[in-house]
C-alpha positions in Angstrom: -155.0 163.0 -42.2 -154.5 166.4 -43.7 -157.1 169.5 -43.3 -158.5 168.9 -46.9 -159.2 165.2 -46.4 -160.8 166.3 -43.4 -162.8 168.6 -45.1 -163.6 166.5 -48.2 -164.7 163.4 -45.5 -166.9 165.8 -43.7 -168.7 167.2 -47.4 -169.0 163.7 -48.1 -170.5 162.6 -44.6 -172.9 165.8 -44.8 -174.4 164.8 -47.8 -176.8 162.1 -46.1 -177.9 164.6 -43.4 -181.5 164.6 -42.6 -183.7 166.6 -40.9 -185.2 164.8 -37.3 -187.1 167.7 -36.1 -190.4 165.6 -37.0 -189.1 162.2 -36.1 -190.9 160.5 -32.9 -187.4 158.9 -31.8 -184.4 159.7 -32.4 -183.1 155.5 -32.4 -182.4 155.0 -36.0 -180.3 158.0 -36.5 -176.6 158.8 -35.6 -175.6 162.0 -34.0 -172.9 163.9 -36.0 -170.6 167.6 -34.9 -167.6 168.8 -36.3 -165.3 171.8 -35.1 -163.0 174.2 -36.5 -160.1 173.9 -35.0 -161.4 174.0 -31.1 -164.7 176.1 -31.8 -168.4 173.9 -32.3 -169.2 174.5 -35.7 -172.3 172.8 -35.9 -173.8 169.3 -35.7 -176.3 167.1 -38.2 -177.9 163.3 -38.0 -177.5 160.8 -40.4 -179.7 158.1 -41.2 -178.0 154.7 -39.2 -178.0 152.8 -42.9 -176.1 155.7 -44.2 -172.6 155.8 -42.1 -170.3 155.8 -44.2 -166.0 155.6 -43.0 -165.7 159.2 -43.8 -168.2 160.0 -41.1 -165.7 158.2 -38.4 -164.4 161.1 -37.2 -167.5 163.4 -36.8 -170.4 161.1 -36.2 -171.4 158.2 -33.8 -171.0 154.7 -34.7 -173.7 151.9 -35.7 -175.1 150.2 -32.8 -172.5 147.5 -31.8 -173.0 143.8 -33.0 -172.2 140.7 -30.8 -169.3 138.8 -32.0 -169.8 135.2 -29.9 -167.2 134.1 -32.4 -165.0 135.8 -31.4 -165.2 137.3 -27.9 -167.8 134.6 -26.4 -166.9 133.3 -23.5 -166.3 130.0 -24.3 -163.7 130.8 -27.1 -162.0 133.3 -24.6 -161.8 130.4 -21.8 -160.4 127.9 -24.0 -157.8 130.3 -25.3 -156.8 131.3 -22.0 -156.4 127.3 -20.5 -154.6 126.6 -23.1 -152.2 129.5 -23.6 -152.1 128.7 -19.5 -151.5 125.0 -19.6 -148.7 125.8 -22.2 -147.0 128.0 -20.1 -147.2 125.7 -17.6 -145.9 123.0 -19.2 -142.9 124.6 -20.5 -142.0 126.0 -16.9 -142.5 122.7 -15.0 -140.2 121.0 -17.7 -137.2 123.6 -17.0 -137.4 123.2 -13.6 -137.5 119.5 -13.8 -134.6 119.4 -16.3 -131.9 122.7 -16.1 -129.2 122.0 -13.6 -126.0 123.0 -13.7 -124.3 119.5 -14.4 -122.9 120.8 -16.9 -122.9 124.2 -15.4 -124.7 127.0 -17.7 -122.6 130.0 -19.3 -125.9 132.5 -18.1 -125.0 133.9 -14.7 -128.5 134.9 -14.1 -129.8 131.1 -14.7 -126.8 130.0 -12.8 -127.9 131.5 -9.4 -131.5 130.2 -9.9 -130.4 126.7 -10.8 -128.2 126.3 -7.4 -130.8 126.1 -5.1 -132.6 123.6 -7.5 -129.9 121.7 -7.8 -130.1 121.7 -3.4 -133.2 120.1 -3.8 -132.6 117.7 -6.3 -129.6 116.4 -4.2 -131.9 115.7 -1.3 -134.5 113.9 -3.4 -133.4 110.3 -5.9 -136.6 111.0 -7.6 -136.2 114.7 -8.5 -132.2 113.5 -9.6 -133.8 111.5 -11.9 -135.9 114.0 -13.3 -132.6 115.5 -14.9 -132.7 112.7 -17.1 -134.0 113.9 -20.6 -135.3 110.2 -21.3 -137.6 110.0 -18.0 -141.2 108.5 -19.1 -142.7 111.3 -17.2 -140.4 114.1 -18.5 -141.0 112.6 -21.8 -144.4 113.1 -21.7 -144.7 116.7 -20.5 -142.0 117.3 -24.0 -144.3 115.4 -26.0 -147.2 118.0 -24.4 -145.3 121.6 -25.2 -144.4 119.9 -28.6 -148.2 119.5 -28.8 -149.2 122.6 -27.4 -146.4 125.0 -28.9 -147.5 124.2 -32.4 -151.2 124.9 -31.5 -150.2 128.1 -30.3 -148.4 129.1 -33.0 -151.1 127.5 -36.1 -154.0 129.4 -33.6 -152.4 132.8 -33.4 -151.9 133.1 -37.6 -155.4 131.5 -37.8 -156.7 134.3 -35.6 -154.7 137.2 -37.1 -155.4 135.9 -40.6 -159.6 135.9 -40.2 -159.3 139.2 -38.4 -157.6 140.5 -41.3 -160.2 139.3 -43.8 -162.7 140.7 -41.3 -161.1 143.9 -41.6 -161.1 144.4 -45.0 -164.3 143.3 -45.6 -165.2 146.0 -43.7 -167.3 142.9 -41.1 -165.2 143.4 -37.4 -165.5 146.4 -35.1 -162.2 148.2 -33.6 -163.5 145.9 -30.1 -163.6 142.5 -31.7 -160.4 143.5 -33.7 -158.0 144.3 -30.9 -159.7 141.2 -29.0 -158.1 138.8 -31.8 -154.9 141.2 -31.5 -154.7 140.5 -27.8 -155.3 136.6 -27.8 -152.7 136.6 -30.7 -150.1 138.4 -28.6 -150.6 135.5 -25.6 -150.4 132.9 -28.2 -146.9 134.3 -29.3 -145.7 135.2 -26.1 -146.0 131.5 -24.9 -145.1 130.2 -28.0 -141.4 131.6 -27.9 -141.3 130.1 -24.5 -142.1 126.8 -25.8 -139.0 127.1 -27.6 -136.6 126.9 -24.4 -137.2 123.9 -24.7 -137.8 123.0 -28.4 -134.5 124.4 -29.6 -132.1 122.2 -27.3 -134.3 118.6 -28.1 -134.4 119.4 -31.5 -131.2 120.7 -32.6 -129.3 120.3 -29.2 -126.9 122.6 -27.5 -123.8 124.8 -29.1 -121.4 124.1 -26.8 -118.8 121.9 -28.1 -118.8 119.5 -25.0 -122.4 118.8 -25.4 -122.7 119.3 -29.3 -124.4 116.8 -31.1 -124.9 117.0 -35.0 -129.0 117.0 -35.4 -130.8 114.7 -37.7 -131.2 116.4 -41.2 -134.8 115.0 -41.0 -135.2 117.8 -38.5 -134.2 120.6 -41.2 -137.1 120.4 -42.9 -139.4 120.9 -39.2 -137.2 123.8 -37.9 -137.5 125.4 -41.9 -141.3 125.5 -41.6 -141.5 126.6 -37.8 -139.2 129.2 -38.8 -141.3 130.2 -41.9 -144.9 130.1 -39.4 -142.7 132.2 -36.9 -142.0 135.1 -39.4 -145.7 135.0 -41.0 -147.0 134.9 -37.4 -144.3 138.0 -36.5 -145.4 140.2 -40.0 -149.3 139.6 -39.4 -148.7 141.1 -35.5 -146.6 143.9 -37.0 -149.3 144.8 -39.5 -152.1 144.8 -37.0 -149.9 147.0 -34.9 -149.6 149.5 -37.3 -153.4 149.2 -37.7 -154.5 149.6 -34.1 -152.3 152.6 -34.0 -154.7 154.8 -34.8 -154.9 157.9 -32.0 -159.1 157.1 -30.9 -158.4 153.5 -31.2 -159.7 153.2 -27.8 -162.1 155.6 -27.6 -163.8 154.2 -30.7 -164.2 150.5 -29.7 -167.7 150.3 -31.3 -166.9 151.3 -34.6 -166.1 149.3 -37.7 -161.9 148.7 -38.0 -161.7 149.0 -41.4 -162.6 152.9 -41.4 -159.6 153.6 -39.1 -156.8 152.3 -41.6 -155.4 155.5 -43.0 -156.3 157.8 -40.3 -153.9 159.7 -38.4 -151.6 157.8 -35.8 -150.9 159.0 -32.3 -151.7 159.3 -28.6 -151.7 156.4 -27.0 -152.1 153.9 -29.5 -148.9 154.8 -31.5 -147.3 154.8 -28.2 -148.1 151.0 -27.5 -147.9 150.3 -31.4 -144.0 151.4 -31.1 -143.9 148.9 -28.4 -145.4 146.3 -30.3 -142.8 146.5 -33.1 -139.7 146.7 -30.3 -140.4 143.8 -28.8 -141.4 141.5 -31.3 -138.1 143.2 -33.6 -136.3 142.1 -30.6 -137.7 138.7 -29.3 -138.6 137.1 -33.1 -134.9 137.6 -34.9 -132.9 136.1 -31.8 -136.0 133.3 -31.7 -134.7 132.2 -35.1 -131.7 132.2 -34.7 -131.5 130.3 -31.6 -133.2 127.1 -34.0 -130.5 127.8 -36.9 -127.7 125.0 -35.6 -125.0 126.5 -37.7 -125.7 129.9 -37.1 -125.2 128.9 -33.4 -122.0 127.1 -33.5 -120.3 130.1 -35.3 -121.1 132.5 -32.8 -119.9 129.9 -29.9 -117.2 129.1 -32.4 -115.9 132.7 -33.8 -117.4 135.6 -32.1 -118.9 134.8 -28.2 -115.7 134.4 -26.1 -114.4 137.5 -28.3 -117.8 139.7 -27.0 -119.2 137.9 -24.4 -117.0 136.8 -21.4 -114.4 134.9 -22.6 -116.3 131.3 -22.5 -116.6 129.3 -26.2 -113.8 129.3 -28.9 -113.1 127.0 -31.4 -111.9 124.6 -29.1 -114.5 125.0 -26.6 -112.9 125.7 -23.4 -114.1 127.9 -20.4 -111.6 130.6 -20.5 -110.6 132.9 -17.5 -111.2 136.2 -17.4 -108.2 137.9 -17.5 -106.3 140.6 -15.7 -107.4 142.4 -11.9 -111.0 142.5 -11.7 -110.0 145.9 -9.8 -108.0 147.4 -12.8 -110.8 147.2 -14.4 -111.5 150.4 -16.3 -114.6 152.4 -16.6 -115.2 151.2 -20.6 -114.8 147.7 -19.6 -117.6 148.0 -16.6 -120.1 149.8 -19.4 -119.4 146.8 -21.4 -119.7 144.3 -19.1 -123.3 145.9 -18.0 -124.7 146.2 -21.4 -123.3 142.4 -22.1 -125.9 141.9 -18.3 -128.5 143.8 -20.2 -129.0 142.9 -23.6 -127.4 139.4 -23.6 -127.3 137.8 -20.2 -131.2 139.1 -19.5 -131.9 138.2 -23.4 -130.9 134.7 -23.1 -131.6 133.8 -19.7 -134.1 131.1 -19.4 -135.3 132.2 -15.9 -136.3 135.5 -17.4 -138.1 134.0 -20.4 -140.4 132.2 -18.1 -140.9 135.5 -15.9 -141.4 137.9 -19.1 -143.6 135.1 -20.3 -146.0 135.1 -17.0 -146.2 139.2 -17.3 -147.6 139.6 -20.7 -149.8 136.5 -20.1 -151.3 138.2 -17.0 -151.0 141.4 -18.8 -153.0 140.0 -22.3 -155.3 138.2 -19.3 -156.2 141.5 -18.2 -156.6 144.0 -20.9 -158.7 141.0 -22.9 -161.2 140.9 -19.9 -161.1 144.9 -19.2 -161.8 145.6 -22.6 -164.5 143.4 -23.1 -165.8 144.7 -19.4 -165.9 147.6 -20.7 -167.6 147.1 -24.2 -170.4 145.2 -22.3 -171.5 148.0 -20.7 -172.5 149.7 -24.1 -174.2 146.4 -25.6 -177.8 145.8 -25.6 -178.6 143.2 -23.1 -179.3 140.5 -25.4 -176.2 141.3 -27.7 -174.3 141.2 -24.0 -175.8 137.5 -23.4 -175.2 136.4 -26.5 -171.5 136.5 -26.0 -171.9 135.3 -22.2 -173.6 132.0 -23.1 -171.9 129.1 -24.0 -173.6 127.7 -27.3 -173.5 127.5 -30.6 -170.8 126.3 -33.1 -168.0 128.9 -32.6 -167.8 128.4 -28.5 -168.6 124.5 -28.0 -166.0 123.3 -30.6 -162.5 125.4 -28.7 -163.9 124.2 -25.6 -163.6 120.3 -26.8 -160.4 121.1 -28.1 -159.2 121.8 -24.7 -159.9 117.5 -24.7 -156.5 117.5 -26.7 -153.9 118.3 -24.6 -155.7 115.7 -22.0 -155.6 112.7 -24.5 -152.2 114.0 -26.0 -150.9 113.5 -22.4 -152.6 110.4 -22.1 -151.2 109.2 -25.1 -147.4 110.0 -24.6 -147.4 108.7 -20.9 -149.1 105.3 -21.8 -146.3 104.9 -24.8 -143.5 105.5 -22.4 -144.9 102.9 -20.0 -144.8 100.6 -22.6 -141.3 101.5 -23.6 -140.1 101.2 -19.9 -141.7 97.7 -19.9 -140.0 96.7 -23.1 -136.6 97.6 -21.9 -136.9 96.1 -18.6 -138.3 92.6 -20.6 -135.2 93.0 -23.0 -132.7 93.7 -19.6 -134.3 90.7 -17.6 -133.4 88.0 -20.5 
């Protein structure tokens, strides 16, 4: 924001100053300063009724409204289980399923599979496991399938009403960047979902294993792909918006009011974040669920970048040369290939970057709203500490779904299981 638009904001703020020398309290006014440039230039109160956006930056904010809605503890605790249980999910189902029968191209996977694959050789059960057509591992499919569209439909819900909020001028900076955090778990686990996704539904690249998917699944991967980029554009734009340099120091003011104002500090610092990572994790996302896309690259371009291991006709091919000829551009290569492909694509560190936002999104949620509480009225604090109403009770009987969902899938494979086993015994 320029000087002059300071200035006009602060003429246009001063216009509802009063005069609280006779006033008996003080409880229904705001407190208001302003500088020029480090020196106190004076101060005024304004009537509470009468803050206006252009008093942001020089006054104190109306006294801060509970949000149950939104940051009650019963919506927070369902989002949190379920963004959990997803996780969950999608990590037990890798470990039950990756081997390295056939072996994996990803060095990094490769050396976390081995001693899997020890333990799967010591167990008949666990061997079985590998099998994608096990009832049980069926079920826990069925269950991220379940869970990973929830995710996704719950974080453009959540981004869409906070937006509407916003410019309606009806959520606080708090209640804002609580949305912003529960979105960012709900995306983080939902591109972990799709470790899994990608390979049932369109299968793997490789040309040993490649399968040509069913064009009935076009149509799926098309809209999760469209939801994905909506979902990606609405976290981008409320990036930009919490970027504003006393984001944090302004939690109890209305969000709409900081839009425009000058970006920095430490906001604009986790904002360029923001946009790195999902510009880095959303475009490889998509691509991973476009099938033709990814038999090109195994087809045309990986054994030609990579390490030597795809071509046209699919075979493995060595490396070539003395590993200790090697010169010192071909070492830089191979260590940004270890950097931004093998680490990119590696399964292992999907689930591990996965666990680190969750716990970090786990955290600043509850620190924030720790924090907030100490500057809410008592009853505006217990209003978003007790479980009732509408907005709390209904997310917490969702968490019922991915219980029956399970419940569902495991008594249809039984019954599949006991077909078959009729059918074989005729």
């Amino acid at each position: 924001m320029t000087s002059s638009n300071v200035t006009e904001n602060l003429f246009d703020c001063m216009q509802y100053a009063v005069n609280v020398s006779n006033a008996s309290a003080l409880d229904s006014y705001l407190y208001c300063d302003y500088y020029r440039g480090d020196v106190f230039a004076g101060d005024f109160y304004i009537d509470v009724n009468d803050f206006r956006c252009s008093c942001l930056e020089f006054c104190e904010c109306p006294p801060f409204d509970a949000d149950p809605d939104i940051a009650g503890i019963g919506v927070l605790a369902a989002f949190v289980v379920t963004s959990a249980l997803t996780m969950i999910a999608t990590a037990l189902y890798l470990v039950l399923t990756r081997s390295n029968h056939p072996e994996t191209w990803n060095p990094i996977d490769k050396i976390v599979r081995k001693p899997l694959d020890f333990i799967r050789e010591k167990s008949a059960t666990l061997t079985s496991l590998e099998d994608n057509d096990h009832p049980l591992v069926q079920c826990i499919f069925d269950l991220i399938i379940s869970l990973s569209d929830t995710q996704l439909i719950l974080g453009i819900a959540m981004l869409s009403s906070a937006l509407i909020k916003l410019h309606q001028d009806t959520i606080t900076v708090y209640h804002f960047n609580t949305i912003a955090n529960l979105a960012w778990l709900s995306s983080g686990v939902h591109l972990l979902t799709l470790s899994v996704i990608r390979l049932e539904l369109i299968g793997s690249a490789k040309p040993a294993q490649r399968v040509s998917p069913s064009k009935k699944i076009y149509p799926v991967v098309i809209i999760r792909v469209a939801c994905m980029l909506l979902l990606a554009a609405l976290l981008l734009y409320c990036s930009w918006v919490s970027g504003y340099g006393g984001w944090y120091n302004r939690f109890e003011c209305p969000a709409e009011c900081t839009i425009g104002l000058r970006k920095g500090g430490e906001p604009l610092q986790w904002t360029i974040v923001n946009f790195v990572l999902i510009l880095y994790a959303y475009p490889g996302a998509v691509f991973q669920l476009w099938a033709w896309g990814k038999k090109k690259w195994i087809d045309k371009f990986r054994h030609r970048i990579i390490d030597k291991k795809g071509g046209i006709n699919g075979d493995v091919k060595p490396i070539e040369g003395d590993v200790s000829k090697r010169t010192p551009l071909m070492i830089i290569k191979d260590i940004l290939v270890l950097l931004f492909w093998y680490v990119r694509t590696s399964e292992i560190v999907e689930v591990l970057l996965a666990i680190t936002w969750f716990s970090l999104g786990f955290y600043w949620t509850f620190s924030d709203r720790h924090s907030m509480h100490q500057y809410m009225e008592e009853n505006a604090r217990d209003e978003e500490n007790t479980i009732n109403g509408f907005g709390q009770l209904v997310p917490l009987f969702l968490l019922l779904a991915p219980l029956l969902q399970l419940l569902e899938s495991w008594a249809g494979q039984a019954g599949r299981s006991a077909h078959r086993s009729d059918h074989a015994n005729i």
